[in-house]
N, CA, C and O atoms as a Tinker XYZ file with bonds, in Angstrom:
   336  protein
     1  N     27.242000    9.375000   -6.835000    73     2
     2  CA    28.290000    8.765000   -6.053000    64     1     3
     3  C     29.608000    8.935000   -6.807000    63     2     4     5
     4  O     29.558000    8.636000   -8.000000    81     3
     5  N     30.634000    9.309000   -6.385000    73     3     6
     6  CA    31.696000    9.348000   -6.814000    64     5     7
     7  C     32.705000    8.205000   -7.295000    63     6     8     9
     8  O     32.791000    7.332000   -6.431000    81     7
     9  N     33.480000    7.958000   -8.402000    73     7    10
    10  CA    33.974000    7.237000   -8.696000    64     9    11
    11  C     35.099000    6.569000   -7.783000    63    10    12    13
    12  O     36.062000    7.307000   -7.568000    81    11
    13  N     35.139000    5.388000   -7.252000    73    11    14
    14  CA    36.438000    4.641000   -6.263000    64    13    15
    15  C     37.390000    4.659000   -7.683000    63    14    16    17
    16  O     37.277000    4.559000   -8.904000    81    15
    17  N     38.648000    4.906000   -6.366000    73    15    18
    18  CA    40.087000    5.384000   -7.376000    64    17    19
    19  C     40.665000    4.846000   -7.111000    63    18    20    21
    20  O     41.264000    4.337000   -8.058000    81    19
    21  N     41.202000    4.294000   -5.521000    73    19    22
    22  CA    42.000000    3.577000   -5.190000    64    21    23
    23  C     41.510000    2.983000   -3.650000    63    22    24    25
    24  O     40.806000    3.798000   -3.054000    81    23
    25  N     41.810000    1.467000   -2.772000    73    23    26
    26  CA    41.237000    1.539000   -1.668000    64    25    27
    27  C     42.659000    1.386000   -0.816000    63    26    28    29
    28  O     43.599000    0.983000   -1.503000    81    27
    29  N     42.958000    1.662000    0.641000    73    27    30
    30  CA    44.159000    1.079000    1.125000    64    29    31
    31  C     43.840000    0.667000    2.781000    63    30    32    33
    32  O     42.705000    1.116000    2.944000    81    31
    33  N     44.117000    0.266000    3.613000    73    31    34
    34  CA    43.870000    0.002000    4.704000    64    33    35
    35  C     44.377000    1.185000    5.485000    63    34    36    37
    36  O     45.360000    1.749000    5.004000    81    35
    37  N     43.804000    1.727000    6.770000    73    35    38
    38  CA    43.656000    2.339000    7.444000    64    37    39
    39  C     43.541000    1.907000    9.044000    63    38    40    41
    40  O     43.853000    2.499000   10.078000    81    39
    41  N     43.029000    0.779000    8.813000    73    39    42
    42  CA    42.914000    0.642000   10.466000    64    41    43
    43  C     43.813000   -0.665000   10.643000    63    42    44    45
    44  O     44.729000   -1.109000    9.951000    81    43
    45  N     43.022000   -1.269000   12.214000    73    43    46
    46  CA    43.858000   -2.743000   12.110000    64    45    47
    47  C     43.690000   -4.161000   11.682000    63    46    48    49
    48  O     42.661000   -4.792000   11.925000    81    47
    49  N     44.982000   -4.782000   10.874000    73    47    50
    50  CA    44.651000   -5.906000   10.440000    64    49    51
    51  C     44.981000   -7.153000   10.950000    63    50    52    53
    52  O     45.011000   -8.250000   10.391000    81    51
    53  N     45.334000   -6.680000   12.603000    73    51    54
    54  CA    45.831000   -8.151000   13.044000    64    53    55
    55  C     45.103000   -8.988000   13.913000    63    54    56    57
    56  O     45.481000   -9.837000   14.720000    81    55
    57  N     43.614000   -8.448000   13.483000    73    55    58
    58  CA    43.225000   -9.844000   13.794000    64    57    59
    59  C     43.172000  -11.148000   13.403000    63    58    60    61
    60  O     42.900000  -11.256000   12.207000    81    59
    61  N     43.335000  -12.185000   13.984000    73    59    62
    62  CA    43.947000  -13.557000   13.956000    64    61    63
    63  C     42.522000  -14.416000   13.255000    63    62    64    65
    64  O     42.772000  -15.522000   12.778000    81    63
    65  N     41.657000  -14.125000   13.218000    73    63    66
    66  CA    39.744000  -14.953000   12.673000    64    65    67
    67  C     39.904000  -14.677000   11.277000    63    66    68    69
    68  O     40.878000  -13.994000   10.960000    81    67
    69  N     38.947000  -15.175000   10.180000    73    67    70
    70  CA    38.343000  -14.507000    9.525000    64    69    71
    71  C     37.576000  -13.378000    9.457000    63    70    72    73
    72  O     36.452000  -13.388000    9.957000    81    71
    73  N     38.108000  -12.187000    8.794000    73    71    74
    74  CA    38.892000  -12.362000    7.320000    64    73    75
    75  C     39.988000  -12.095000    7.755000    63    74    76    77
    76  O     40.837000  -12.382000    6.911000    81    75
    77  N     40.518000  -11.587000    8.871000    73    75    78
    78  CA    41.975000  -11.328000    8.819000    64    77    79
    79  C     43.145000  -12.227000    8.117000    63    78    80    81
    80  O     44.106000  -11.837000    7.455000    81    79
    81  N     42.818000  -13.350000    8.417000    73    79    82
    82  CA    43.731000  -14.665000    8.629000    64    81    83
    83  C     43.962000  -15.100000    6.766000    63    82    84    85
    84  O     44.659000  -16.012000    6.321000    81    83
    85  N     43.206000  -14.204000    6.061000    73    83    86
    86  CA    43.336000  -14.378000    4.717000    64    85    87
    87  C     44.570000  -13.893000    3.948000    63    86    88    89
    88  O     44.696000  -12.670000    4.013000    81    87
    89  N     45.455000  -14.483000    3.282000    73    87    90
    90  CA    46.671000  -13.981000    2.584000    64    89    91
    91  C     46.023000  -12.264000    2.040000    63    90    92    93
    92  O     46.154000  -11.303000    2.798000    81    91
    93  N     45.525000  -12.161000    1.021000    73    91    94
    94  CA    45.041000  -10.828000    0.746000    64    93    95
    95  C     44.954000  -10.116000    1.745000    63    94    96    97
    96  O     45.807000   -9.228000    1.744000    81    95
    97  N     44.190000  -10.115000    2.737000    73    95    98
    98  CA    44.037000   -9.108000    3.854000    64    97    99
    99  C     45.235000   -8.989000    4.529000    63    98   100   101
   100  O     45.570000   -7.839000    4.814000    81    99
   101  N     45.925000   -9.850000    4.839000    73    99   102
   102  CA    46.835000  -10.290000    6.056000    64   101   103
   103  C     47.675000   -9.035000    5.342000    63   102   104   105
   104  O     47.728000   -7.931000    5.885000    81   103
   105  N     48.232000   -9.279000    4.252000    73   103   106
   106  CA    49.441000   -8.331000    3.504000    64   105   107
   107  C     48.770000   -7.472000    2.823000    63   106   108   109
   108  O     48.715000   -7.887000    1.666000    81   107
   109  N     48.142000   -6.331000    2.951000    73   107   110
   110  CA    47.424000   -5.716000    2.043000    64   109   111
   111  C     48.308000   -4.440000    1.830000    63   110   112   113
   112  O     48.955000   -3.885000    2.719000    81   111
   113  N     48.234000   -4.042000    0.459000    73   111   114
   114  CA    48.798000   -3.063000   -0.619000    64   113   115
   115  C     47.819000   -2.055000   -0.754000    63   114   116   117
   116  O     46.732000   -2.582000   -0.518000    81   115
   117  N     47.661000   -0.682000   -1.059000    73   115   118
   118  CA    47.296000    0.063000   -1.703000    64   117   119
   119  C     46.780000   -0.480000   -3.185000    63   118   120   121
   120  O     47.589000   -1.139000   -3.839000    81   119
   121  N     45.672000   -0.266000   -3.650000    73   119   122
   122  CA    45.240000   -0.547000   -4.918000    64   121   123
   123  C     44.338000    0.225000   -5.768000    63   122   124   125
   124  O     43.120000    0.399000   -5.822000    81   123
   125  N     45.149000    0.543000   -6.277000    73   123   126
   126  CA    44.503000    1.973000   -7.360000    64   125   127
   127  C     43.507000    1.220000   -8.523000    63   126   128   129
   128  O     43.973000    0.723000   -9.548000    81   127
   129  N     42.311000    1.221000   -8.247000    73   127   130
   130  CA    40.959000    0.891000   -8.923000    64   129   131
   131  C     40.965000    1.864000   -9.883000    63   130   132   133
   132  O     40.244000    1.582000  -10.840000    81   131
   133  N     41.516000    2.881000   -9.954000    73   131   134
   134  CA    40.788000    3.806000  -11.224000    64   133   135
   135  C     40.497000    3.659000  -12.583000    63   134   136   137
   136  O     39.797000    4.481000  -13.174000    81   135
   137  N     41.095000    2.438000  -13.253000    73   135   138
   138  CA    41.084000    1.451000  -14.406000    64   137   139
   139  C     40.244000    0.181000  -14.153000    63   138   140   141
   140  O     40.070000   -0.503000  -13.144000    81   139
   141  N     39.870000    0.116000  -15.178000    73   139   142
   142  CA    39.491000   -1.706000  -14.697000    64   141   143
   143  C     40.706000   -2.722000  -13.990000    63   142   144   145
   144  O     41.933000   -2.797000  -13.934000    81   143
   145  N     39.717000   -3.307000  -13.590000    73   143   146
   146  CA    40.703000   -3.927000  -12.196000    64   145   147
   147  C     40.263000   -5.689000  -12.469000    63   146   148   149
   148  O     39.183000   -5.980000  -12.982000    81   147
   149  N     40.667000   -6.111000  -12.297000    73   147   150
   150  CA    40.895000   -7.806000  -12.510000    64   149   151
   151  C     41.277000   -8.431000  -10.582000    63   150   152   153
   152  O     42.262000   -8.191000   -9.884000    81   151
   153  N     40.513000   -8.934000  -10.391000    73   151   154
   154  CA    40.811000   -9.850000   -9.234000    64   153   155
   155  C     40.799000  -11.309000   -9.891000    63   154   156   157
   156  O     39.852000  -11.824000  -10.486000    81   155
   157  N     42.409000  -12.010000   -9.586000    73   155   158
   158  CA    42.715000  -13.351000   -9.921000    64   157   159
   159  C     42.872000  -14.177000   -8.711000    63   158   160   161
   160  O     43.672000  -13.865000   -7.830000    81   159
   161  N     42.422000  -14.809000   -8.674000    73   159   162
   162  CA    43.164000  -15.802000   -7.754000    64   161   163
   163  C     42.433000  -17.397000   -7.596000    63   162   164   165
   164  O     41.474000  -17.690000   -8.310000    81   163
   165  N     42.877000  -18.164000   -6.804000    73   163   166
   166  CA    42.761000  -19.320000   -6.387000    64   165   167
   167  C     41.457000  -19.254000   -5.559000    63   166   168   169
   168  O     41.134000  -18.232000   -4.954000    81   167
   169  N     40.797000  -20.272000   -5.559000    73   167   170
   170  CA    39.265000  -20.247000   -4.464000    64   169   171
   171  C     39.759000  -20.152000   -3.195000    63   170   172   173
   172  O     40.690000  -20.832000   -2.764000    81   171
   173  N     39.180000  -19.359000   -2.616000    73   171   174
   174  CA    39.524000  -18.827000   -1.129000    64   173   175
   175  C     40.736000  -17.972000   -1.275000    63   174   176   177
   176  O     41.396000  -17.988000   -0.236000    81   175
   177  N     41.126000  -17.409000   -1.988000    73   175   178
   178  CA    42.759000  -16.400000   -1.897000    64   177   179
   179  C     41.815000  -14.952000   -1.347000    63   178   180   181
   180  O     42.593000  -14.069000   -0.987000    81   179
   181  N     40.361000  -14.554000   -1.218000    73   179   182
   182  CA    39.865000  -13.835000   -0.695000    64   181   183
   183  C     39.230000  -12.961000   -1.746000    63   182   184   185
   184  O     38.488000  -12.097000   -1.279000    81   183
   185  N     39.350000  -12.984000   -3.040000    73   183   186
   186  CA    39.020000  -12.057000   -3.917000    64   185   187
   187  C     37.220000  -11.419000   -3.586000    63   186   188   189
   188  O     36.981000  -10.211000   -3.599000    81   187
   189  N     36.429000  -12.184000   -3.388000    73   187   190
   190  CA    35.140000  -11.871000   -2.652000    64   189   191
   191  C     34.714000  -11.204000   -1.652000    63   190   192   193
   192  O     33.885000  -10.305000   -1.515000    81   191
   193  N     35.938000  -12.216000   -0.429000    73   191   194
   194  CA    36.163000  -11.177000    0.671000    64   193   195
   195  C     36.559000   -9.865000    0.838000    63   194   196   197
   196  O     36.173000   -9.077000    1.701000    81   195
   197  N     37.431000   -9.671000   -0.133000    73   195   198
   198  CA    37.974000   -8.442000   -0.189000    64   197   199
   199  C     37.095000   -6.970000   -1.024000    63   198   200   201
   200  O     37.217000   -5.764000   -0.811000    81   199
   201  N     36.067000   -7.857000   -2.177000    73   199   202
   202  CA    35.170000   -6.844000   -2.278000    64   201   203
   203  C     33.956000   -7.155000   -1.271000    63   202   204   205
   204  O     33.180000   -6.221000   -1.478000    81   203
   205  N     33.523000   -7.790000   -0.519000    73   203   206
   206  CA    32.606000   -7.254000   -0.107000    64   205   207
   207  C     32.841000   -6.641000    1.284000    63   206   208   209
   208  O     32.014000   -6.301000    2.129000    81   207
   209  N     34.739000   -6.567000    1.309000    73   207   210
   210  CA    34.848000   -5.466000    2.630000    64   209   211
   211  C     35.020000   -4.186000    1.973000    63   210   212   213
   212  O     35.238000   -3.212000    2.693000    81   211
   213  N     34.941000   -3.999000    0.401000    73   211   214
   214  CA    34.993000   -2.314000    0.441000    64   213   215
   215  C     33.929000   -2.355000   -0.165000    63   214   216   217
   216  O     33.914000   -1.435000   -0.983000    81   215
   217  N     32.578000   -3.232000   -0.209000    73   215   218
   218  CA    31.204000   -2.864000   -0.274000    64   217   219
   219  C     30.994000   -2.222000    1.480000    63   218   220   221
   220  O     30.662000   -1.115000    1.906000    81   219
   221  N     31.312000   -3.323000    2.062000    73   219   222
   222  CA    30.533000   -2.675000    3.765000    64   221   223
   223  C     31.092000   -1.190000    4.015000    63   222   224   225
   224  O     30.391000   -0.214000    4.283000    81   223
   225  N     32.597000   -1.209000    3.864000    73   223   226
   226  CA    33.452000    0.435000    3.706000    64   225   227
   227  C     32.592000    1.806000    3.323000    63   226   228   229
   228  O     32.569000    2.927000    3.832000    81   227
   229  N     31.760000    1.094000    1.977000    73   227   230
   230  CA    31.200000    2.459000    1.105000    64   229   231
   231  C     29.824000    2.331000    1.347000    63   230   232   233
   232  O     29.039000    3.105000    0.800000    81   231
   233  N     29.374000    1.296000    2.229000    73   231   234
   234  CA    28.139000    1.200000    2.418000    64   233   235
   235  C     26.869000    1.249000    1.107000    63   234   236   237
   236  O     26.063000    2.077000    0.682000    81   235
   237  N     27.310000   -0.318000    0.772000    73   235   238
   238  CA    26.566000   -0.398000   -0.691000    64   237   239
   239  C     26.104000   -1.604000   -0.824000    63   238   240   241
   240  O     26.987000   -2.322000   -0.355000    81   239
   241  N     24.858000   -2.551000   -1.346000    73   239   242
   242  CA    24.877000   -3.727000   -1.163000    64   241   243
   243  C     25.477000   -4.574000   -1.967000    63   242   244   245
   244  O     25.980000   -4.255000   -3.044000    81   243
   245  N     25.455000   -5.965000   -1.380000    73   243   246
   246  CA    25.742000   -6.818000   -2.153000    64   245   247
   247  C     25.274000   -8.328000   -2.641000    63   246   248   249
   248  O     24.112000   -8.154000   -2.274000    81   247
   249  N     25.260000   -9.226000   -2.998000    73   247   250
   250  CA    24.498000  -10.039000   -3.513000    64   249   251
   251  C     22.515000  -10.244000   -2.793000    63   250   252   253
   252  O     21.804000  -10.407000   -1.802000    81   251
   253  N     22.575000  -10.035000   -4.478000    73   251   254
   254  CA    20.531000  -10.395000   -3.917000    64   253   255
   255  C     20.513000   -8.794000   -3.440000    63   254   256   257
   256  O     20.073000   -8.765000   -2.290000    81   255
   257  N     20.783000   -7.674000   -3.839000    73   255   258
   258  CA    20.568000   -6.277000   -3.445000    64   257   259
   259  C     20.661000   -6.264000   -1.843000    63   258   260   261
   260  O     20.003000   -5.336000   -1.371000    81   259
   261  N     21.258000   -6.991000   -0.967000    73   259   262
   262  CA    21.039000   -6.951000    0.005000    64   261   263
   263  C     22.332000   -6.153000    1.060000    63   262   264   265
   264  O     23.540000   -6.370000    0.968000    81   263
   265  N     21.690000   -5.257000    1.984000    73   263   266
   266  CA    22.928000   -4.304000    2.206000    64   265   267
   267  C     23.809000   -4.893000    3.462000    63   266   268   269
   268  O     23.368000   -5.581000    4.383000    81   267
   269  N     25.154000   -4.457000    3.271000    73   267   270
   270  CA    25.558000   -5.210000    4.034000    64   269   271
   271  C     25.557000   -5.031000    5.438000    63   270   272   273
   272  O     25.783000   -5.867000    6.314000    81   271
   273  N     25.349000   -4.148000    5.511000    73   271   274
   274  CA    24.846000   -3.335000    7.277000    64   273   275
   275  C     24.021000   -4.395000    7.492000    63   274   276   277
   276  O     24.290000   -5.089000    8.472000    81   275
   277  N     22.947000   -4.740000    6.724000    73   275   278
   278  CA    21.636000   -6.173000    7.427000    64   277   279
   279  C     21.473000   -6.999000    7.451000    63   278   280   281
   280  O     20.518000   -7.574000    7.973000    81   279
   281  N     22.751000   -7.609000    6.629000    73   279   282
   282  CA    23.006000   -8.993000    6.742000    64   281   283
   283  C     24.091000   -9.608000    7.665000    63   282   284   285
   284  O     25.299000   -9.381000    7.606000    81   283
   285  N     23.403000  -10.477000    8.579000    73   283   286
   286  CA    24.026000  -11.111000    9.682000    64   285   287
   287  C     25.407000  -11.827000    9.230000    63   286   288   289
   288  O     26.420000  -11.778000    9.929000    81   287
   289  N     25.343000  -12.456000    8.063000    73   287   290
   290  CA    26.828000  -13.404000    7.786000    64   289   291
   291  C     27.577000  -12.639000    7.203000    63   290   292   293
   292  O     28.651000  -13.032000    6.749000    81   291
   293  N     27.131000  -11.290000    7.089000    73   291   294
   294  CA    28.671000  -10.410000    6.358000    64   293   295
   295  C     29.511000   -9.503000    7.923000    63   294   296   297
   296  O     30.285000   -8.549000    7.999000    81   295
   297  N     28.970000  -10.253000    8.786000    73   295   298
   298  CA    29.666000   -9.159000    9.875000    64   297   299
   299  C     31.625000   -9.538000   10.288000    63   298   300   301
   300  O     32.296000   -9.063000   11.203000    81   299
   301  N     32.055000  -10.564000    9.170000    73   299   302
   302  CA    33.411000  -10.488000    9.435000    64   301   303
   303  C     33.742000   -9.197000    8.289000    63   302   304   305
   304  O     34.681000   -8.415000    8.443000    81   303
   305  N     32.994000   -9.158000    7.383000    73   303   306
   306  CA    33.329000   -8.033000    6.011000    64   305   307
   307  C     32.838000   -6.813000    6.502000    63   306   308   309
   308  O     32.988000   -5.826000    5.782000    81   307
   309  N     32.141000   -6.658000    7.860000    73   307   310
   310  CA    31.827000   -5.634000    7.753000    64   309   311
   311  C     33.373000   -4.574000    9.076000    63   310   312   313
   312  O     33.789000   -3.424000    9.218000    81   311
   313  N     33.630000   -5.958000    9.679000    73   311   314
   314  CA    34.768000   -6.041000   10.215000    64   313   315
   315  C     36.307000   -5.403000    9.521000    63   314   316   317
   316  O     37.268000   -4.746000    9.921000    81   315
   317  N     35.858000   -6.039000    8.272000    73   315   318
   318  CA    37.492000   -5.573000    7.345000    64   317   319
   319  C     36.779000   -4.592000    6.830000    63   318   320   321
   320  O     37.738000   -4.192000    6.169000    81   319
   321  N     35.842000   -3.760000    6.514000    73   319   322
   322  CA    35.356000   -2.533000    6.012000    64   321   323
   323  C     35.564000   -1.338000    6.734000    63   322   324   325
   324  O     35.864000   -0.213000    6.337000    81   323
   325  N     35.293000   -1.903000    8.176000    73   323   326
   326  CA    35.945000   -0.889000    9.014000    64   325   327
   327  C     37.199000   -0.375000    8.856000    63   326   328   329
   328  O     37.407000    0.829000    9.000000    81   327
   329  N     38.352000   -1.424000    8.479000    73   327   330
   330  CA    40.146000   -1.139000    8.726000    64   329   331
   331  C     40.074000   -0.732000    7.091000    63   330   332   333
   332  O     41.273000   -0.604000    6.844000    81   331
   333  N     39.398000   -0.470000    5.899000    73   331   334
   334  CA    39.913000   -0.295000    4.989000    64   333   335
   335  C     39.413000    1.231000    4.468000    63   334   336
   336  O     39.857000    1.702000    3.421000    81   335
């Protein structure tokens, strides 16, 4: 598998639900991963959300090895995986 370098959004982010409605998503930047990368923030600022929408993106699992294509409660992440 090839190394992630950077992720940026591509599709649309205005939906109004979760995850859209999340500061991180809502305003999203280009972010060049090719270094170690540090996600900071406050509980709920989305840092989770936001990786497990470029887990669903690259189609890879996530907690408990479980993929995210088959798990029923990741279908808002699989939502923002699509636009990213």
């Amino acid at each position: 598998m090839p190394d992630l370098r950077s992720i940026a959004p591509y599709g649309d982010l205005s939906g109004d639900g979760f995850p859209f409605s999340v500061p991180v998503i809502r305003k999203p930047r280009p972010l060049d991963v090719s270094k170690t990368t540090f996600l900071v923030g406050e509980n709920g600022s989305g840092k989770s959300t936001l990786l497990e929408g470029i887990a669903a993106s690259a189609h890879l699992p996530t907690v408990g090895s479980e993929m995210v294509d088959d798990d029923p409660t990741l279908a808002p992440q699989r939502q923002l995986g699509e636009a990213w």
